[in-house]
C-alpha positions in Angstrom: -2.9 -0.3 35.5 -4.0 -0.4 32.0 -4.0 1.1 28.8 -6.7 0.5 26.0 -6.7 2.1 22.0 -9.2 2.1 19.2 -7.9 1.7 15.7 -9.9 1.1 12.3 -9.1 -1.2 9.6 -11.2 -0.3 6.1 -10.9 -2.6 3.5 -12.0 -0.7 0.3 -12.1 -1.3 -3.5 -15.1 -2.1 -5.8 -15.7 -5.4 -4.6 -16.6 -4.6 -1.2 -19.5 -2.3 -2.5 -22.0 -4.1 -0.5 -19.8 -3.6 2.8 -19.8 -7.1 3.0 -15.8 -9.8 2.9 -16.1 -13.5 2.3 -15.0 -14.8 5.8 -12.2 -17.0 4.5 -10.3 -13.7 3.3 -10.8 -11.6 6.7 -10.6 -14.6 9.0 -6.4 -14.8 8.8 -6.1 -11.2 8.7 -7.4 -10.6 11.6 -6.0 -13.2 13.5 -2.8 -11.8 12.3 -3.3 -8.8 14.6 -2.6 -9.7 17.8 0.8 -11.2 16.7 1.8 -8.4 14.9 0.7 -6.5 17.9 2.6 -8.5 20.5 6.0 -8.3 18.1 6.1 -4.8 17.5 5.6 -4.3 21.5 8.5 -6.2 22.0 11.0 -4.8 19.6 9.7 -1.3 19.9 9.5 -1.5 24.3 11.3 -4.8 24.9 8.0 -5.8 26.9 7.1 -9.4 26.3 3.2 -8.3 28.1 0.0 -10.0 26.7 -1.4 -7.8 24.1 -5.1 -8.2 23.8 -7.2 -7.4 20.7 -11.1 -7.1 20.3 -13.1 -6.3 17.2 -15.6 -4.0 18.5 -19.1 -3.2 16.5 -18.5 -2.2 12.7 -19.7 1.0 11.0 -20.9 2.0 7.5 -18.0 2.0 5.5 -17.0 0.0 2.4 -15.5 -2.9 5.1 -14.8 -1.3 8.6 -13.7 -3.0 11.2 -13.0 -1.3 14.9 -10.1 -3.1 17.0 -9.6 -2.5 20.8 -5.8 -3.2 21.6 -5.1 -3.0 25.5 -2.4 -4.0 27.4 -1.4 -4.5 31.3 2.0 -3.0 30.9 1.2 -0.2 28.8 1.0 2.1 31.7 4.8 2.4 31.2 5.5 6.0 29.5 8.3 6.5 27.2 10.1 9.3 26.0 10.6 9.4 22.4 11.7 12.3 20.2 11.4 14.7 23.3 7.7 13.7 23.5 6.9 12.8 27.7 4.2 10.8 28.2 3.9 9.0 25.3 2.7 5.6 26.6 4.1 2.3 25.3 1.3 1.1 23.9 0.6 4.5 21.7 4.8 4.1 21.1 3.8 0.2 19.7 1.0 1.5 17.0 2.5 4.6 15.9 5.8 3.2 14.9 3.9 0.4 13.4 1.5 2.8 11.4 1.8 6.3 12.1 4.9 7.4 13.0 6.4 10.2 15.8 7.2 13.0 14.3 11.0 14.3 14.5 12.2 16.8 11.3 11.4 16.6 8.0 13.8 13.8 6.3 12.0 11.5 8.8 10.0 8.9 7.8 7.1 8.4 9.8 6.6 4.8 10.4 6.9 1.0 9.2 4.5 1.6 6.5 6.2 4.8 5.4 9.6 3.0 5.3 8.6 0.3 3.2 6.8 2.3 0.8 10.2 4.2 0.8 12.3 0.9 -0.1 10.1 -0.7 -2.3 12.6 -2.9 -4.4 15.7 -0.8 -3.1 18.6 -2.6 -2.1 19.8 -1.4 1.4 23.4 0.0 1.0 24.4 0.8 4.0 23.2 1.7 8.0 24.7 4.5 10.3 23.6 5.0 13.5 23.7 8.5 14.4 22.2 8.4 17.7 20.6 6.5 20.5 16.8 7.1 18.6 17.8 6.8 14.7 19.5 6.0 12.1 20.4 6.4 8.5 19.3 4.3 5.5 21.4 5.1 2.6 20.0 2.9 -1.0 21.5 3.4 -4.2 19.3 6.5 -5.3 18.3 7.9 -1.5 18.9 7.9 1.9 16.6 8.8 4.8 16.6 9.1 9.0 14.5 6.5 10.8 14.1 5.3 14.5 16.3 2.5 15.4 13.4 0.8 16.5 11.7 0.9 12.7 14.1 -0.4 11.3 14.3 -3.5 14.3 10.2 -3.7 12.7 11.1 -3.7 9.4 14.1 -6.7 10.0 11.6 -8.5 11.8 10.6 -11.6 9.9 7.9 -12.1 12.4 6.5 -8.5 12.0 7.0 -8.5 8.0 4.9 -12.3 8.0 1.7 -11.2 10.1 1.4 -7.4 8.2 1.6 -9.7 5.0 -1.8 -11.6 6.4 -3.4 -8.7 7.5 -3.1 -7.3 4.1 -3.8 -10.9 2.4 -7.8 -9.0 1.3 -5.8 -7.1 -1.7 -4.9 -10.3 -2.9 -8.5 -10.5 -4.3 -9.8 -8.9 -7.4 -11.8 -5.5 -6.4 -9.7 -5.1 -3.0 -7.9 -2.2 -3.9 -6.5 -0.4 -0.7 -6.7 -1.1 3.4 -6.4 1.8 5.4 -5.3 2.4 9.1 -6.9 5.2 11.4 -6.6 5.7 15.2 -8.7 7.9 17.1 -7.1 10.7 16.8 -7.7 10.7 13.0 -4.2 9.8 11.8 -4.0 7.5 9.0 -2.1 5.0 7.0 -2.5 2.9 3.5 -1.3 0.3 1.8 -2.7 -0.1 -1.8 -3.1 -3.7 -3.6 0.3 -2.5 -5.5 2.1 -2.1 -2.7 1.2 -5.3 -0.6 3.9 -7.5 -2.0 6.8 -5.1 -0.6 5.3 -6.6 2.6 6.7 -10.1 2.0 9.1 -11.2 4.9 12.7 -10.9 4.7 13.2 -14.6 3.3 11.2 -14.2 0.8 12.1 -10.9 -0.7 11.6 -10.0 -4.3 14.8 -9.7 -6.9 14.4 -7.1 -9.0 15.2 -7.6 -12.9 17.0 -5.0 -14.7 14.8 -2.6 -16.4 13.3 -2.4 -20.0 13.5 0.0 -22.3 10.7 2.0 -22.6 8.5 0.7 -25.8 5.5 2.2 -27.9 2.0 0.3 -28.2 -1.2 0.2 -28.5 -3.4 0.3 -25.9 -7.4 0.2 -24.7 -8.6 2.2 -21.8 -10.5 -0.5 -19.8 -10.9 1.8 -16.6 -10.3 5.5 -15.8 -8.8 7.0 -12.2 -7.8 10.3 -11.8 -7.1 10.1 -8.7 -3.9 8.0 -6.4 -1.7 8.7 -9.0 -3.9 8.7 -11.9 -3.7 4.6 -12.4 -5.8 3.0 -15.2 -6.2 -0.2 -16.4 -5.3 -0.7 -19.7 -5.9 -4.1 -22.0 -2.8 -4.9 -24.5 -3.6 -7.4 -27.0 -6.1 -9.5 -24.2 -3.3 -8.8 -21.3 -4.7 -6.8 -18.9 -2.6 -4.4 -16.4 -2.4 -1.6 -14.5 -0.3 1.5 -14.9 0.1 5.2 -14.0 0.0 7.5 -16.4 3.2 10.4 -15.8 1.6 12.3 -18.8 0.8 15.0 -17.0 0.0 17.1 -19.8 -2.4 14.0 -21.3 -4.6 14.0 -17.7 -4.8 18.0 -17.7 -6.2 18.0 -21.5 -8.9 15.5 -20.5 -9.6 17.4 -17.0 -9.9 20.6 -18.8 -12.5 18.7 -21.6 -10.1 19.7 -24.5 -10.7 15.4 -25.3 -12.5 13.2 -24.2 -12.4 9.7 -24.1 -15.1 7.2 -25.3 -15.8 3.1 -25.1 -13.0 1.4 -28.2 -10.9 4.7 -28.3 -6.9 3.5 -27.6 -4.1 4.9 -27.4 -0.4 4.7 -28.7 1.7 5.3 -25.5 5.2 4.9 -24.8 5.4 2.3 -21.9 7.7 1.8 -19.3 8.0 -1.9 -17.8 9.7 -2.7 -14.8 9.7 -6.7 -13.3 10.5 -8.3 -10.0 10.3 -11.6 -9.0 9.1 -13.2 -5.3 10.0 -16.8 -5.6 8.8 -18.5 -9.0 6.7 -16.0 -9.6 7.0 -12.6 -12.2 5.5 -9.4 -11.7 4.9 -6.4 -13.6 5.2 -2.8 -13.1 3.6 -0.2 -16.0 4.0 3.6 -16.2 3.1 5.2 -19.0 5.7 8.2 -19.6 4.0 9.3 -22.8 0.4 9.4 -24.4 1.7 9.8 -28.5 -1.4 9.2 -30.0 -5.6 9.0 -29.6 -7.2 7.0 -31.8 -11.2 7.4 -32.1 -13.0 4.2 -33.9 -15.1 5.2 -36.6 -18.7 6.0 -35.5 -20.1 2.8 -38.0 -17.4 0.6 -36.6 -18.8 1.5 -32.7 -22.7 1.2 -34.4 -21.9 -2.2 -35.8 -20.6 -3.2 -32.6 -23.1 -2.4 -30.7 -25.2 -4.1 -32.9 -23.8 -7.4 -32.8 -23.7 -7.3 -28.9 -27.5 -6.9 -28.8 -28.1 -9.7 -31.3 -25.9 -12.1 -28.4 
């Protein structure tokens, strides 16, 4: 007897406007599927079965794809977190994505759990039963399945959810989201895909900066996922959230507004890591000081010379 599941994959961000992916970015992505798949079955079931995976017909979405996972042995149930009948198939994806759920310090899957680590060093594990165990960092601790953290070790699992989420790599790819059918859903933004990197290749974090003041432009506005905008510093572009709370409410409300050349003194937090010879930066801004407005002749001549071009 077998078992079959639906899940979706939406690739979504500015550059897929047109609902349409160059093949040579989708193309290892989803051939990545089936082995991360097949690895998470055997860690999370110890079942070596075939795992098969279809793309089925796409819908309207920014990039949509429908998979079909089925599997031979799935008709084996499972009980997890006092859950009967929970089949091992449905046990492989929800640990993967989704999560069981089990009390409220719980994460809720592989994707939860490494959204919790981020850079975070790993201080110490206790087991405190058969099903979980504790995660204790420097700054946190939380309760996850034995088998999550089995998924998370895995340099296997950790290498083929890198190449499924190799699309943010490209400029306009800003998020991929998982759904199943019955509606759950899990995302990984373009931020986050580097915390994906397998276990040989994990970043070291640099000690942190103090926070500076500058001068800013607003190159794009986002008020929502954290209110992230991309901001242009002197030519070097970036993005960063914006913990100014009181800053976002004043423009919500219409008490400012802000227009093309406006910038902005800030107070700017930078934190870096690096993943082999390569540097990357984190931005928050933790304070809005100032809101410059450019003279109106100064945005007239401006807009003058880029007509004359």
């Amino acid at each position: 007897m077998s078992e079959a599941q639906s899940f979706w994959i939406k690739y979504d961000g500015e550059a897929l406007a047109d609902h349409t992916i160059d093949v040579e970015d989708l193309a290892p992505a989803v051939l990545a599927l089936p082995a991360l798949i097949q690895e998470t079955n055997r860690i999370v079931n110890n079942d070596d079965a075939r795992i098969s995976v279809r793309i089925q017909a796409p819908t309207a979405g920014s990039f949509e794809i429908c998979f079909s996972v089925s599997s031979d042995a799935a008709a084996a149930r499972v009980d997890l977190f006092d859950s009967p009948g929970v089949s091992a198939l449905t046990n492989t994806t929800n640990l993967l994505w989704w999560g069981m759920s089990g009390g409220a310090d719980l994460t809720d899957g592989l994707v939860s759990f490494i959204r919790f680590m981020k850079t975070g060093r790993v201080r110490r594990t206790t087991p405190i039963n058969d099903i979980l165990v504790e995660i204790e960092t420097d700054t946190d601790s939380v309760k996850i399945p034995q088998t999550v953290w089995e998924l998370y070790q895995s340099e296997k699992v950790r290498a083929a959810f890198y190449q499924v989420l190799k699309p943010l790599g490209n400029e306009g790819v800003d998020k991929v989201e998982f759904r199943n059918q019955t509606g759950q859903t899990a995302e990984v933004t373009r931020d986050e895909a580097r915390y994906y990197w397998p276990q040989s290749e994990q970043m070291e974090s640099f000690e942190e900066f103090p926070p500076r003041e500058t001068f800013v432009n607003v190159v794009l506005l986002w008020f929502r996922d954290g209110n992230k905008w991309r901001f242009s510093e002197g030519g070097n572009e970036w993005w960063a959230e914006i913990k100014d709370q009181d800053f976002i409410e004043s423009l919500l409300k219409g008490e400012q507004t802000i227009s093309a050349n406006d910038y902005l003194k800030v107070r700017l937090k930078q934190t870096q890591t690096r993943h082999g010879a390569v540097i990357h930066s984190d931005y928050e801004i933790l304070k809005v000081l100032e809101h410059k407005k450019v003279p109106q002749q100064m945005q007239l001549s401006a807009a003058k010379r880029s007509s004359r071009q």
